[in-house]
C-alpha positions as CSV (number, residue, x, y, z in Angstrom):
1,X,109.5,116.8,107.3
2,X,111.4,115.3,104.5
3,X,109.9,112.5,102.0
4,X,111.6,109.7,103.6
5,X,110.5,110.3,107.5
6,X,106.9,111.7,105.9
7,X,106.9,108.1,104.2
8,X,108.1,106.2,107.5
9,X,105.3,107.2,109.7
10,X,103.0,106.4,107.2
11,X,104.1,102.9,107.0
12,X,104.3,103.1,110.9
13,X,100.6,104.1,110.8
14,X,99.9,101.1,108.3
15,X,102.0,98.2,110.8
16,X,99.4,100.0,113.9
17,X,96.3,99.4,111.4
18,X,97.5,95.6,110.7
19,X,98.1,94.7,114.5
20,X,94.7,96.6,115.4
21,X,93.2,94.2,112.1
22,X,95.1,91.3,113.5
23,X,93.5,91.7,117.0
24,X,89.9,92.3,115.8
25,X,90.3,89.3,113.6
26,X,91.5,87.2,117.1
27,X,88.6,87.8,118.6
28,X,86.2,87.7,115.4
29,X,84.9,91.4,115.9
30,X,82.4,92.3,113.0
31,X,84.9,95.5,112.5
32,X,87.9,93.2,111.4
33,X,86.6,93.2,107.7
34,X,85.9,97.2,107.7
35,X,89.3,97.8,109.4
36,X,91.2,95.6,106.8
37,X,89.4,97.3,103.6
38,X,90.8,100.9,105.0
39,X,94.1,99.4,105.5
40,X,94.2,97.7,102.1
41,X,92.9,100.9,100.8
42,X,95.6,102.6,102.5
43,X,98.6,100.4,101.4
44,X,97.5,100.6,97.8
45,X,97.6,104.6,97.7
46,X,100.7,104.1,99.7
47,X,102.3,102.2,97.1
48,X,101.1,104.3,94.4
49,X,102.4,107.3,96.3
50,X,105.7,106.3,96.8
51,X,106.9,103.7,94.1
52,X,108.2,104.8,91.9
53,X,111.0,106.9,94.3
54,X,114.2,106.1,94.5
55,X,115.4,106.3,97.8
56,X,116.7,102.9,99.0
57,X,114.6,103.3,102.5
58,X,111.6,104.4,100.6
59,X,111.6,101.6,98.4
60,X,111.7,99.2,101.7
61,X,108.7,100.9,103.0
62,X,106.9,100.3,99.6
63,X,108.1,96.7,100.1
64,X,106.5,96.9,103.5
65,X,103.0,97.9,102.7
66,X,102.8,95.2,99.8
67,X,103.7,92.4,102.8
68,X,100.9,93.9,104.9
69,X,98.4,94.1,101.4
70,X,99.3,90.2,101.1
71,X,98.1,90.1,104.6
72,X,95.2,91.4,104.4
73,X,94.2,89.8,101.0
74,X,95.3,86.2,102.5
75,X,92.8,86.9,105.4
76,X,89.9,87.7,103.3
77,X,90.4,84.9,101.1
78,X,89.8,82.5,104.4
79,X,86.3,84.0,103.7
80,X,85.7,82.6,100.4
């Protein structure tokens, strides 16, 4: 597995995490909040990972997993 498809289904795996966050949140589970710290754990080291490469599909996927990190900041800020 090459760098590019090893870093698509990783950002596959982070879009799964943020619909599972998104349907916890729906229905107020008490796991939403753990589930979005793992994926904003996730996204970070994804981004560190993977920034800096050059690859024009790689850099989308990096542009990706900051949208979901927005996400998941904007819904913990409706804590507050």
């Amino acid at each position: 597995m090459d760098k590019r498809q090893k870093a698509e289904k990783e950002i596959n795996h982070l879009h799964d995490l943020m619909d599972e966050v998104d349907n916890l949140k729906r229905e107020n589970h008490i796991n939403w909040k753990e589930k979005a710290g793992e994926l904003s754990s996730q996204t970070r080291l994804f981004q560190i990972e993977y920034s800096r490469d050059s690859d024009i599909n790689i850099k989308d996927f990096v542009q990706q997993a900051l949208n979901l990190e927005v996400r998941v900041q904007k819904f913990r800020q409706e804590l507050i």
